[in-house]
Structures are given as structure tokens and as C-alpha cells.
N, C-alpha and C positions, 0 to 999 in steps of 0.2 A: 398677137402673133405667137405661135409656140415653136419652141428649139427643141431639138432634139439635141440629149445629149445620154451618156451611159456614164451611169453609176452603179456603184457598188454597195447592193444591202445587205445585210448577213438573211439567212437564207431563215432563221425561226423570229426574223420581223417581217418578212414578206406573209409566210404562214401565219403569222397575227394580225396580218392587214388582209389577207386571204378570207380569215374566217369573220373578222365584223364586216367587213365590207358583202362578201358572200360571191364577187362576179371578180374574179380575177381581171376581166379587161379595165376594170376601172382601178383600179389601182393606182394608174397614174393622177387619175381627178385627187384621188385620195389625198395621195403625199402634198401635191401641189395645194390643197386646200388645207393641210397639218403648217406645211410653210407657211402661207399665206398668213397664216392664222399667229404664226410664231415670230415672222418677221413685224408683223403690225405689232404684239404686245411689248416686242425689241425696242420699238420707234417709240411708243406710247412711253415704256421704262426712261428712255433716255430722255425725252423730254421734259419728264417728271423730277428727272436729275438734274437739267440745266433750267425747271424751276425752281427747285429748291435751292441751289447755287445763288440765284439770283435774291430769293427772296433771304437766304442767312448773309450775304451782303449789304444789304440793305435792312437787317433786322433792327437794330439802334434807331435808325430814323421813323419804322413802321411802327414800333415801340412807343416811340416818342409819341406819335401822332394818334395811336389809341391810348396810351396817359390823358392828351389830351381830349379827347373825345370824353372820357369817361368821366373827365373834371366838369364837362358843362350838365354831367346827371342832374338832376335834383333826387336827394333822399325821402323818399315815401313812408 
């Protein structure tokens, strides 16, 4: 479903979504697809933040458990 709503672009970014785009009526697909596209790599960022969160709490125990892993090698 789409909203209508008005906002305010300055007027030599619309002129520069004017000329890649080339069809002024699509303008709206445009932005909505810049968002799109900005909101997902937002979500992606922050997840990436509350894995690394997770995994430097837990760094001492995953530590441990590749020490030990690496002790059962055999030397070639």
C-alpha cells in the first residue's frame, strides 16, 4: 500500500534525480527505492553491531574452545 505524504527536497537534488533518472514522473520509484535500499543496509549495520556485541562477550570462552581445538592438531 502506498501513503502519500510531502516532503521537502532542496530543489538541485531533485535536478540530479531528474537527470539519472531522465522521466521526472518516476522520481517517486526513485527515492522510495534510495530508501529502501538505505533502510535495509541500516538494519544489516545494526545487526552486525549486536553480533559483534555478542560475540566480544563471549570472546574468552570462544577463545578457550579454539585453544582447545587447535591442541587436538597433530604437527606434520
Amino acid at each position: 500500500m502506498k501513503s502519500k505524504r510531502a516532503i521537502n527536497i532542496s530543489e538541485d537534488i531533485l535536478i540530479s534525480i531528474d537527470q539519472i533518472i531522465g522521466e521526472p514522473n518516476s522520481s517517486s520509484e526513485f527515492i522510495e527505492n534510495i530508501l529502501r535500499k538505505y533502510l535495509l543496509e541500516r538494519q544489516a549495520k545494526k545487526q552486525q553491531l549486536k553480533d559483534l556485541e555478542i560475540i566480544n562477550s563471549n570472546s574468552e570462552y570462544l577463545n578457550k574452545e579454539a585453544k582447545d581445538v587447535l591442541d587436538y592438531q597433530i604437527a606434520l
